[in-house]
C-alpha positions as CSV (number, residue, x, y, z in Angstrom):
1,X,116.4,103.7,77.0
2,X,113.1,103.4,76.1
3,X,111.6,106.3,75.2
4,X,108.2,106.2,73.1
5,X,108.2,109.8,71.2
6,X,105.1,109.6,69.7
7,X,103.9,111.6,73.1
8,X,106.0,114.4,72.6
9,X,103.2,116.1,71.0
10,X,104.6,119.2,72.3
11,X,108.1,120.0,73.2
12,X,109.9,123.0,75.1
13,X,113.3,123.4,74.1
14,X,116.4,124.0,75.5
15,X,118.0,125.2,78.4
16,X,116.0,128.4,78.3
17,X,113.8,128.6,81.3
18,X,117.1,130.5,82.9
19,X,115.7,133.9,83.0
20,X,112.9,135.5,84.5
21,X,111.6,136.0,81.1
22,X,111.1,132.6,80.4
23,X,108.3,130.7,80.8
24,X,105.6,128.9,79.9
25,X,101.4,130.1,80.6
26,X,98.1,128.3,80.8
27,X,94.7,129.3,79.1
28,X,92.9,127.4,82.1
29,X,93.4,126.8,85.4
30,X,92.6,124.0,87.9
31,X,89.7,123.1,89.9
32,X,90.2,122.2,93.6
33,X,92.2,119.2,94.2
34,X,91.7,117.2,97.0
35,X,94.6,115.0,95.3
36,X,96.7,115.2,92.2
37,X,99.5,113.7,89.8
38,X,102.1,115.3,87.7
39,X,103.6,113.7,85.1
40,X,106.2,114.7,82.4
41,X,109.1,114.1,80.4
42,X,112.5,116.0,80.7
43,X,116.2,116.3,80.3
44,X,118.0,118.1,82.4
45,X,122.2,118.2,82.0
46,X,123.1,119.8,85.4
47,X,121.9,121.0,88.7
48,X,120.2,123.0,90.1
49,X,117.4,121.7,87.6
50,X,115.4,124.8,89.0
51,X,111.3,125.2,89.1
52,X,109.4,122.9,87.0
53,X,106.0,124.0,87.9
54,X,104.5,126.7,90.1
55,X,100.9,127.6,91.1
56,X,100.0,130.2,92.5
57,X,96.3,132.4,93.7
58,X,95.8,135.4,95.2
59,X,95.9,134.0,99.2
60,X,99.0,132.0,98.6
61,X,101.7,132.6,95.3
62,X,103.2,129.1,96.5
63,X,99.9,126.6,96.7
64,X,102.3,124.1,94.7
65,X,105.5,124.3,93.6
66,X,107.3,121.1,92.1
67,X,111.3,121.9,92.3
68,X,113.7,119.9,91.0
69,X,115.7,120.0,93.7
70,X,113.9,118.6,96.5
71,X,114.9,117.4,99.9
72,X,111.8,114.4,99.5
73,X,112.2,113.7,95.6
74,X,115.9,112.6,94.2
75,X,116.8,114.0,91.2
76,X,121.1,112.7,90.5
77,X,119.9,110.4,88.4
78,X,117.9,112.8,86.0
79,X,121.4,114.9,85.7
80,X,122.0,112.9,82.9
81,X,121.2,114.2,79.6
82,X,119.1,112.2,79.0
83,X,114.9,111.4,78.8
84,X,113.3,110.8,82.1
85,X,109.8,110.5,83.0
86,X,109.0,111.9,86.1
87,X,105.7,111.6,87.8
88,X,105.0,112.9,91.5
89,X,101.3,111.6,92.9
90,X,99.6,113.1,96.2
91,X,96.9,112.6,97.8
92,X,95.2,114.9,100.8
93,X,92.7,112.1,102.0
94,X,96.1,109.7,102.6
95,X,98.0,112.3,103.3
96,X,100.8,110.7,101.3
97,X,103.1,111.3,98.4
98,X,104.8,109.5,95.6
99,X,108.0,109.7,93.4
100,X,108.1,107.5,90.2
101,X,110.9,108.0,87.8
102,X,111.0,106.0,84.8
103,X,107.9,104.1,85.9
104,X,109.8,102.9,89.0
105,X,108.7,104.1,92.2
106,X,111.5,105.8,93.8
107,X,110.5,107.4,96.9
108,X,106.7,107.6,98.9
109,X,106.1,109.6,102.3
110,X,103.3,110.1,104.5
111,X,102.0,112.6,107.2
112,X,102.0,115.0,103.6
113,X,99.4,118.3,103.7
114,X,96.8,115.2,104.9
115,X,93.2,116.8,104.8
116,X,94.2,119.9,102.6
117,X,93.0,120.9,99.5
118,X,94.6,122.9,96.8
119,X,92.0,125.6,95.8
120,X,91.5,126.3,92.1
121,X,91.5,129.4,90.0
122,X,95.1,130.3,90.2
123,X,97.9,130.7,87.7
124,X,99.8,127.5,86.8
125,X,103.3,128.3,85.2
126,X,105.8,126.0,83.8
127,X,109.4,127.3,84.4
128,X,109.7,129.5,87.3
129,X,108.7,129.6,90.4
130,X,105.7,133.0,91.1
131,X,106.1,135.4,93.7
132,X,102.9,136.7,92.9
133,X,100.0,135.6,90.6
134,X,101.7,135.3,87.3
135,X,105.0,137.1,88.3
136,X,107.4,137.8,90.6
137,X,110.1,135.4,89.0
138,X,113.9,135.2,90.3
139,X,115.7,133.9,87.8
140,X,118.1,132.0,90.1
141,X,114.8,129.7,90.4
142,X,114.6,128.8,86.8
143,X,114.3,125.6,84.9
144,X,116.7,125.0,82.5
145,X,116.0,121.8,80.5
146,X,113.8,120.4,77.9
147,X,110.2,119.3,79.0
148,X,107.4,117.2,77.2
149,X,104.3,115.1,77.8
150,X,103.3,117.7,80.6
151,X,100.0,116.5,82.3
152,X,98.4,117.0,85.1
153,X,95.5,114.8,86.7
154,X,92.8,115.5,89.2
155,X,93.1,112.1,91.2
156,X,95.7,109.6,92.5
157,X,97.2,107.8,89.6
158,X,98.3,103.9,90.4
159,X,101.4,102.4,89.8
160,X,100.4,100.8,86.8
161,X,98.9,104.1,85.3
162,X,102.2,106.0,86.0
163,X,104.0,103.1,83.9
164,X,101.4,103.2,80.9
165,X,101.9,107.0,80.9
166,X,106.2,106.3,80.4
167,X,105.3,103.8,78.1
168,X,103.0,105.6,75.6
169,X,100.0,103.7,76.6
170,X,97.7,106.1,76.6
171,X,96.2,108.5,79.2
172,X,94.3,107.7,82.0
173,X,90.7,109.7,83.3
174,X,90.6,112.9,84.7
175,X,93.4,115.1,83.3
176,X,92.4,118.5,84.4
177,X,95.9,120.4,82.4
178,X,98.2,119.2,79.7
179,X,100.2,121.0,76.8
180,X,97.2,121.2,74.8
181,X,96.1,124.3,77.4
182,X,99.0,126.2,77.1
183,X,97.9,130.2,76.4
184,X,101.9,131.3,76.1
185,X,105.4,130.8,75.8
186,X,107.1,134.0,77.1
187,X,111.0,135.1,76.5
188,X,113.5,132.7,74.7
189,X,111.5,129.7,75.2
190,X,110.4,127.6,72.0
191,X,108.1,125.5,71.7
192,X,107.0,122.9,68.8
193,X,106.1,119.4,67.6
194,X,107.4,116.3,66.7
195,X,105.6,113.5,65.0
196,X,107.5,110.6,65.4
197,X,104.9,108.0,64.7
């Protein structure tokens, strides 16, 4: 497995999104995104994996929510124990979606929330899933795991971009939230570095 760990600047650690106490908080928010891409590191040992990332704002507590359990986006193979890079890419002008794990694509779909754009100034969360701005967490939703590399960009990244991103390559243009912006870790869930250079 190759797995470059001189990006897992930061690192949330282990198995501890499993309560509603637990979770992870931004200092800034996002714009309005006509189109985004999620990527990020984890290892997960079982299923349900639970919520990776929420987003929520005042007119609608589920503007984006990126399970990992998800009728569109396989996840067996991430059940493992293992590193994964996951990165999920959509885009409202194409109306399309894709699914790269490990730098391989692994699933794509289209007629996807085409001409609608996620509005900014809501509350981005890693770890549970909101019921309301900031809150309303169910602990049945959840992650449980480990999670690094966490970046989010404001544009379509391409194939090649998604496999420079596993491979420690560097980071493409227009990254609008990363671990760098998080405000909080709430409950049991620890955070640190590793510099494995």
């Amino acid at each position: 497995m190759y797995i470059p760990l001189k990006i897992f600047h930061h690192l949330l650690s282990p198995s501890l999104f499993t309560s509603a106490e637990n979770y992870v908080s931004f200092s800034v928010s996002l714009p309005d995104l006509p189109e985004l891409s999620v990527c990020l590191w984890l290892r997960v040992e079982a299923s349900p994996i639970g919520t990776l990332l929420s987003y929520a704002t005042d007119n609608n507590d589920n503007q984006l929510v990126l399970y990992g359990l998800y009728r569109r986006l396989p996840v067996a193979s991430l059940l493992d124990a293992h590193w994964h890079h996951l990165c999920v890419v959509w885009s409202s002008i194409q109306g399309r979606f894709w699914h790269y794990t490990d730098r391989y694509l692994i699933s794509s779909g289209s007629n996807f929330r085409k001409a609608w754009e996620i509005p900014g100034g809501g509350s981005v969360v890693l770890g549970q899933e909101q019921d309301s701005v900031g809150g309303g967490f169910d602990p049945a939703e959840g992650f449980a795991g480990q999670i690094a590399g966490f970046r989010m960009w404001n544009r379509v990244l391409s194939a090649s971009e998604v496999e420079g991103v596993a491979s420690g390559r560097g980071v493409p243009r227009g990254v609008v939230l990363g671990m760098e912006d998080i405000k909080e870790v709430h409950g049991d869930v620890d955070l640190f570095c590793e510099n494995n250079n």
